[in-house]
N, C-alpha and C positions, 0 to 999 in steps of 0.2 A: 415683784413678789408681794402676796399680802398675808400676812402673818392671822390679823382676825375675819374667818371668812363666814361670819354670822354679818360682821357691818359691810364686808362688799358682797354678799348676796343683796341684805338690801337696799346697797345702791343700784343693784344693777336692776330690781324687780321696780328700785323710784323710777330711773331712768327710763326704762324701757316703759312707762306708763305713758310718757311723754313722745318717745321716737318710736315705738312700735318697730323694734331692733330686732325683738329673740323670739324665735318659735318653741326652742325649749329648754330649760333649765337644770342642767345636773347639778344636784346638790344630793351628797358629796359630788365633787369634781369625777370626772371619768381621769384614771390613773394608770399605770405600770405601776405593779405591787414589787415591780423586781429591779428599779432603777436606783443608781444611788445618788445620793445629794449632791454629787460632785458634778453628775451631769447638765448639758451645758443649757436645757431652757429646765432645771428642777426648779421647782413654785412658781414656775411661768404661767398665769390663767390664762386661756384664751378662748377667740371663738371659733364657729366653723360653719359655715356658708351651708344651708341647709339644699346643697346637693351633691354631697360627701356624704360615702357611707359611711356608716357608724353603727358597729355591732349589734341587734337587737332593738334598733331605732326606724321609723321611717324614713324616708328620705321624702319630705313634701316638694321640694321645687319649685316654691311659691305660688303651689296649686292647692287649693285647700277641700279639692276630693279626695288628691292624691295622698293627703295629709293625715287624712280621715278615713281612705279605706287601703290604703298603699300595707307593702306586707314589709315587715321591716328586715332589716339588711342580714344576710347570714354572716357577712365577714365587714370586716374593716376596709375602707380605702388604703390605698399602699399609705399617703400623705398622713393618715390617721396613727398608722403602726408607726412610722416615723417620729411625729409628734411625741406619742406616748413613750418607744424608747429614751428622745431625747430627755425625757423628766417633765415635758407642757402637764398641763391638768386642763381637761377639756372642761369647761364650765358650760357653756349653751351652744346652741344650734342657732346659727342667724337668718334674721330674709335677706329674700332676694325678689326681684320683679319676676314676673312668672315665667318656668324655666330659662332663665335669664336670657330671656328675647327678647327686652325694651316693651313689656308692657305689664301692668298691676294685676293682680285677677282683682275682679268687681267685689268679691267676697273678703279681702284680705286690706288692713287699714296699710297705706303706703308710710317706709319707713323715712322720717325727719332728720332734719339737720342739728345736730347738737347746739349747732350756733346760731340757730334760730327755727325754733320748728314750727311756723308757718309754710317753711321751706323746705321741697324734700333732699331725700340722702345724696340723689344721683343717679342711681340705676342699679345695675345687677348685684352687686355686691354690698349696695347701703348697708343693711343690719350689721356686717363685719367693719366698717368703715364708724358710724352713727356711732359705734359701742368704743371704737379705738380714739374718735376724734372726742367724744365726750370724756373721756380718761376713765372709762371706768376698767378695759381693759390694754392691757400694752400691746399685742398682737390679735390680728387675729385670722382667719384664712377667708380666701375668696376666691373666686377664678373670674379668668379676663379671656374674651374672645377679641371683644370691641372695643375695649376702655372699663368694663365690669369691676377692674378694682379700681383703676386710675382714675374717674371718671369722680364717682363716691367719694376719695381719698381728698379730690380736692376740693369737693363742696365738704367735706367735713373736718377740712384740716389740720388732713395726716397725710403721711407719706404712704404711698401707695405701689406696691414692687410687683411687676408681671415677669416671670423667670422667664428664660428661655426656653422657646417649646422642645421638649422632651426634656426636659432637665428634672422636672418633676411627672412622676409616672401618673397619669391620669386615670387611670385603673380605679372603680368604685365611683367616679364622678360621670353625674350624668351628662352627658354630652350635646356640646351644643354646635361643636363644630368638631371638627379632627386632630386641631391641632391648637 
């Protein structure tokens, strides 16, 4: 939880100068105006793999036409209303390699290693991994077909958890494979 969110906005705008982690930044946080403090991730920031819908947002998919001419999302991811009930505050939208198929778009700077950013994040899921292994945030989401989070997690060392498939509804996330 961070109590002043003027000094972690920006660390996260230093940071990401560096790992090229976030495609976009809510400030305020994205919230439940109807959750109570008691709930179990309240003042949890996090991030979210930009191919998770997110109300009124694009979903780029680390395509940077899609990015730029893409229509933004009518509804939430299921994973997103989830989030928000639990009490998260969505702070940013993170990269990923383009629709996370193991390769960069030529347009978009590849996201770094917090532990060395000569070195990049890993693959699909970098920016959520980059943003978690540099501490700036505690969580943050990703999806894994092939290693997507696992993969990032460990070149940015952090722990990296692929749930069991169907355990989390994939509804709103753009699809890479079925399951």
């Amino acid at each position: 939880e961070v109590n002043d969110l003027e000094s972690f906005y920006n660390k996260l705008v230093t940071t990401d100068a560096s790992l090229h982690a976030v495609v976009e930044i809510f400030n305020p946080p994205l919230q439940s105006p109807t959750v109570p403090p008691t709930a179990p991730l309240a003042g949890i920031l996090i991030g979210v793999k930009d191919m998770v819908a997110i109300k009124g947002h694009v979903v780029g998919n680390g395509n940077k036409e899609c990015l730029e001419s893409g229509r933004a999302a009518t509804t939430n991811a299921s994973i997103i209303d989830a989030l928000l009930d639990a009490g998260a505050s969505i702070v940013a939208r993170t990269t990923l390699l383009e629709y996370a198929a193991g390769a960069q778009h030529p347009d978009i700077p590849e996201t770094k290693s917090p532990q060395d950013p000569t070195l990049t994040a890993g693959g699909s899921s970098a920016g959520s991994a980059a943003l978690v292994g540099a501490g700036v945030l505690p969580l943050a989401v990703g999806t894994d077909t092939g290693g997507s989070i696992r993969i990032p997690a460990a070149y940015c060392t952090c722990y990296g958890i692929k749930p069991t498939a169907g355990l989390i509804p994939i509804d709103g996330v753009t699809p890479l494979a079925p399951t």
